[in-house]
N, C-alpha and C positions, 0 to 999 in steps of 0.2 A: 428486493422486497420479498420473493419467494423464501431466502435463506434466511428474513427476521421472521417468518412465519413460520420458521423451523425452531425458532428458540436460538438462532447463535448470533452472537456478541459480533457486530459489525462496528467497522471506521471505516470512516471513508476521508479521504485526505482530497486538499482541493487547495488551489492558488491563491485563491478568494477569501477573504476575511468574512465572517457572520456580519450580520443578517444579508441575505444571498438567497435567490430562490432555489439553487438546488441546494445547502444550505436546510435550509426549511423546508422543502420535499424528504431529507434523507432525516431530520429531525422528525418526520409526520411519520414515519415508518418506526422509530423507533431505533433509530442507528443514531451514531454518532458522528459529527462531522468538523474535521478539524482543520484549520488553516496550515500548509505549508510554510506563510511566510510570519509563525507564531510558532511552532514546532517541527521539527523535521521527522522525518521516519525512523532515524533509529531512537530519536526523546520520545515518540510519540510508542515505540516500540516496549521502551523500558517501564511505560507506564502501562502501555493498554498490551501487549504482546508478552511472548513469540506471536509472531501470525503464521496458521495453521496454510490459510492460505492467501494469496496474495495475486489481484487481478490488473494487472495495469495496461493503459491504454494512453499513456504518456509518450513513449516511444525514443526518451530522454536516456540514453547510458550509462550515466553515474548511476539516477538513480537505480535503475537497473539492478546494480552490483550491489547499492546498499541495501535492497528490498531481501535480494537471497545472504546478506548477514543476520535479517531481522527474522527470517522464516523460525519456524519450530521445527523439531525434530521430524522427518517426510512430509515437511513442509511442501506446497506448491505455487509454483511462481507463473502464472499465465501471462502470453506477450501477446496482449490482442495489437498491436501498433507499435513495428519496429520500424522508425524510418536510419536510412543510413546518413544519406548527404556528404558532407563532406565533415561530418565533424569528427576530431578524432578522442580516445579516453586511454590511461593507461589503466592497469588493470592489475594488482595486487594479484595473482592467480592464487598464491598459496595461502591464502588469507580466509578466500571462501570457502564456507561451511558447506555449501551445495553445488553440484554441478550442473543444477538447474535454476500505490496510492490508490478498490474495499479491498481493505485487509480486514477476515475473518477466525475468529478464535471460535471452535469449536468447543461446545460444555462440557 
């Protein structure tokens, strides 16, 4: 809420289809909020992106990798929630644009 009080264009991406109470909390603020299982991050990129920056607490590794294809130029990728487990990802190295689900666009 503090960064739509700054005037920059937020998404916030989520699992959950509308109507949904976070959902309509992030609608009451004046963000946007989109379903995962209706667009992905990089459709959702092509439309509302690059994202400037980009905060996830997913902790998922694909997405991960697709979040730093969608950044903007010194874009920033925050990883509040890296869990490891046992799951494993391959990983295109040469593909990513930077060596580092709200994605924000600054004005």
């Amino acid at each position: 809420m503090a960064l739509r009080v700054r005037g920059l264009d937020m998404t916030t991406l989520g699992m959950q289809e509308p109507p949904y109470l976070n959902s309509e909390l992030v609608d009451a603020v004046g963000a946007r909020y989109l379903s995962t299982r209706s667009s992905s991050l990089i459709e959702t990129s092509a439309v509302h992106g690059p994202f400037d920056l980009i905060f996830d607490a997913t902790g998922f590794s694909p997405l991960l990798f697709e979040a730093m294809e969608v950044l903007g130029r010194n874009g920033v990728l925050v990883l509040s929630s890296v869990t490891g487990g046992e799951r494993r990802v391959d990983v295109a190295a040469d593909r990513s644009k930077s060596p580092s689900c709200s994605a924000i666009r600054w004005p």
